[in-house]
C-alpha positions in Angstrom: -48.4 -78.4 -17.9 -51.3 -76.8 -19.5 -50.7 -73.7 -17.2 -54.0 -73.0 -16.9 -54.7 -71.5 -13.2 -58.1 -71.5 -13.0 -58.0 -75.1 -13.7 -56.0 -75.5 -10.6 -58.5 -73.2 -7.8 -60.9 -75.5 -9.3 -59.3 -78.9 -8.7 -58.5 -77.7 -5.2 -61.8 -76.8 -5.0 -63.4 -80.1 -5.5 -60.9 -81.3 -3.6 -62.0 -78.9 -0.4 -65.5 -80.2 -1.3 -64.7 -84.1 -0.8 -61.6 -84.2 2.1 -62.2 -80.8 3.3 -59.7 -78.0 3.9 -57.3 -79.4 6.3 -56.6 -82.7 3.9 -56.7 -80.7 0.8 -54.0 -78.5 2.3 -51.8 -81.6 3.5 -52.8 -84.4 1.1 -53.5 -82.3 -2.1 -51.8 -78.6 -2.1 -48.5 -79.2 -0.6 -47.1 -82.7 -2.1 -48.6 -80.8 -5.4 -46.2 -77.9 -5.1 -43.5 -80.0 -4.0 -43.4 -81.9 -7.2 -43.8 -79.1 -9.0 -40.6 -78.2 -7.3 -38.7 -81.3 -8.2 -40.0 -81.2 -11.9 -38.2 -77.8 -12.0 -35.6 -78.9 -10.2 -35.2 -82.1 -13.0 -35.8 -79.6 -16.1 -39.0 -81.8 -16.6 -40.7 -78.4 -16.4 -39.9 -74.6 -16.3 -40.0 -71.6 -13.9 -43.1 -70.3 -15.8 -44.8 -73.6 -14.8 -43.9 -73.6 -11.2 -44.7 -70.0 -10.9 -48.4 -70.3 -12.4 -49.0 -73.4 -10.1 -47.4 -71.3 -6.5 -49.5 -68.6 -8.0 -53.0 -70.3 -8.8 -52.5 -72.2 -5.4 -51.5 -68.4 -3.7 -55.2 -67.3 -5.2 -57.0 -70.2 -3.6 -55.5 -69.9 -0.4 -56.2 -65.9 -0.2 -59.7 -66.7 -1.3 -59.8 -69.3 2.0 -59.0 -65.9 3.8 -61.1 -63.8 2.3 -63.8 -66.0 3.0 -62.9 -67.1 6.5 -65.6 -67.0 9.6 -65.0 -63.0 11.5 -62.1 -63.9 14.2 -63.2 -65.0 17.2 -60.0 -64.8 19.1 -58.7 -61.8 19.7 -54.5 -62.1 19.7 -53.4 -62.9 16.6 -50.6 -65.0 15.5 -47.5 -63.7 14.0 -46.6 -65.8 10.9 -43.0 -65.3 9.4 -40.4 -66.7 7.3 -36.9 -66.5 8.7 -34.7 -63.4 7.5 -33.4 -65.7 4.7 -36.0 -67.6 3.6 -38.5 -66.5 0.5 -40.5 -69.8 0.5 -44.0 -68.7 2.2 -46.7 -71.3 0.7 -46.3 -73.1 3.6 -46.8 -70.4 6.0 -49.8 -68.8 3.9 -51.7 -72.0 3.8 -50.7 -72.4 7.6 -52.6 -68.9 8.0 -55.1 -69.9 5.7 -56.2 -73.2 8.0 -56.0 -70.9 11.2 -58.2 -68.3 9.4 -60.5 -70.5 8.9 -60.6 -72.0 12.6 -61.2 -68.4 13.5 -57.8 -66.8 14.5 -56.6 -63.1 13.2 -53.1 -64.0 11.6 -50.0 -61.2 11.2 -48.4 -62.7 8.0 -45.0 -60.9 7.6 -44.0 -63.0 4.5 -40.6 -63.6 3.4 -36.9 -62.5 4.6 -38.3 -61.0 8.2 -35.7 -59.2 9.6 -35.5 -60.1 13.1 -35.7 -56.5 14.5 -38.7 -56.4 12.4 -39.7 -59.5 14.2 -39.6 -58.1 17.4 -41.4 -54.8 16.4 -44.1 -57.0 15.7 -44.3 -59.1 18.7 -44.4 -55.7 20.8 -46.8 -53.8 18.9 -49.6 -56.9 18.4 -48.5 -58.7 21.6 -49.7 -62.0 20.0 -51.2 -65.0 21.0 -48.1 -67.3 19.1 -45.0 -66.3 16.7 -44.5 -68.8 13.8 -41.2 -68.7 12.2 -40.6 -70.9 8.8 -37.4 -72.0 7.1 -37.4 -74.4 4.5 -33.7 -73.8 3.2 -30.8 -75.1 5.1 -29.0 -72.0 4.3 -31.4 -70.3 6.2 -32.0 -72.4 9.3 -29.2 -70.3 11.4 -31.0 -66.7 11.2 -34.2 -68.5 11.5 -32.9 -70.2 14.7 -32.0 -66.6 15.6 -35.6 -65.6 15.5 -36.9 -68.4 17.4 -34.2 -67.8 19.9 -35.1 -63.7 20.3 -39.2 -64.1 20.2 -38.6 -67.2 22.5 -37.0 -64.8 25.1 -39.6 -62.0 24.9 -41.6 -65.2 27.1 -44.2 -65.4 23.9 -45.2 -69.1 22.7 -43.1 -69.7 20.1 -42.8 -72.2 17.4 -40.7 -73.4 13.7 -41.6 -75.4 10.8 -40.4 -75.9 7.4 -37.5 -78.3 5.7 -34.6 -76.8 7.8 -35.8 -78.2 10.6 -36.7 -81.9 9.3 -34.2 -84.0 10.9 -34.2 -84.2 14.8 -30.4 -83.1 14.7 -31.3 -79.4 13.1 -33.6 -79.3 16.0 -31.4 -79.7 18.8 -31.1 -76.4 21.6 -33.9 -74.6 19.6 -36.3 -73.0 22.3 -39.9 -73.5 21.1 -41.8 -76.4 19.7 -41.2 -77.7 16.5 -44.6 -78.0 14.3 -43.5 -81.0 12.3 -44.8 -81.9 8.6 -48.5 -81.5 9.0 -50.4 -78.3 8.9 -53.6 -79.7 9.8 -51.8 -80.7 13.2 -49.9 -77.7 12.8 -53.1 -75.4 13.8 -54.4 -77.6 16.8 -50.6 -77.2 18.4 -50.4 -73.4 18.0 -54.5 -73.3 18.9 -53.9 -74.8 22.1 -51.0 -73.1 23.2 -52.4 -69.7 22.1 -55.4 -70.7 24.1 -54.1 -72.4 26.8 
């Protein structure tokens, strides 16, 4: 309410500091932002609000990067939002955490085409493709990108709100990442790795 940002990096800063990144990000960050969300949603607070907090929080998580240990392994992982998705919070503290356990992330960001997609894939030949869609309206073209980066034989997975009920899941190649991005990283980890 005070819309003060730096007030924000510094709460999730002590917070980093007593949990540590990984329960910061799941326990702190995200059931923040989605509150904020459903304030908005509620008219208990304004666009202005919810756009200093996804902003303060998009510092803090670019800082994690920033200050992330030199990659260790070498394929990266493609990070992307379906082609009709513009929610990327998720996926940028998802890149964040694997930053921070040492893997080079591709972060397309919001609405990837899929050709764009698949330009990717070819050109970095990654370790993992993430695709995100948090917007039901979405969840088709997303599922077309899992679909198309599933056949190219590259490990592939989805997250995000679309996909929360097992029945949105069903005939999607890939492995679904579920609601925690702590236990996010270890799936994608060991399948990059494996």
């Amino acid at each position: 309410q005070a819309m003060e940002p730096g007030r924000i990096r510094t709460s999730l800063d002590d917070a980093t500091d007593e949990l540590g990144l990984g329960p910061t990000i799941d326990e702190v960050v995200m059931p923040a932002m989605r509150r904020v969300g459903r304030w908005w949603e509620t008219g208990r607070c304004g666009v202005g609000h919810e756009h200093v907090a996804t902003e303060a929080v998009r510092a803090w998580l670019g800082k994690i990067t920033a200050f992330a240990p030199e990659p260790q392994r070498l394929a990266p992982v493609v990070l992307a939002c379906g082609p009709r998705d513009s929610h990327t919070l998720g996926m940028e503290a998802l890149g964040a955490l694997l930053a921070h356990a040492g893997r080079r992330c591709c972060v397309l960001g919001a609405r990837t085409p899929v050709p764009a997609l698949v330009a990717t894939v070819e050109r970095v030949e990654p370790a993992a493709v993430v695709v995100v869609s948090h917007l039901s309206m979405g969840r088709r073209s997303a599922m077309e990108a899992v679909r198309t980066v599933a056949a190219l034989g590259v490990p592939t997975f989805y997250a995000g709100n679309a996909f929360i009920s097992t029945s949105t899941r069903h005939r999607i190649p890939g492995i679904h990442l579920g609601g925690s991005l702590s236990d996010a990283v270890r799936v994608v980890e060991t399948a990059a790795t494996g």
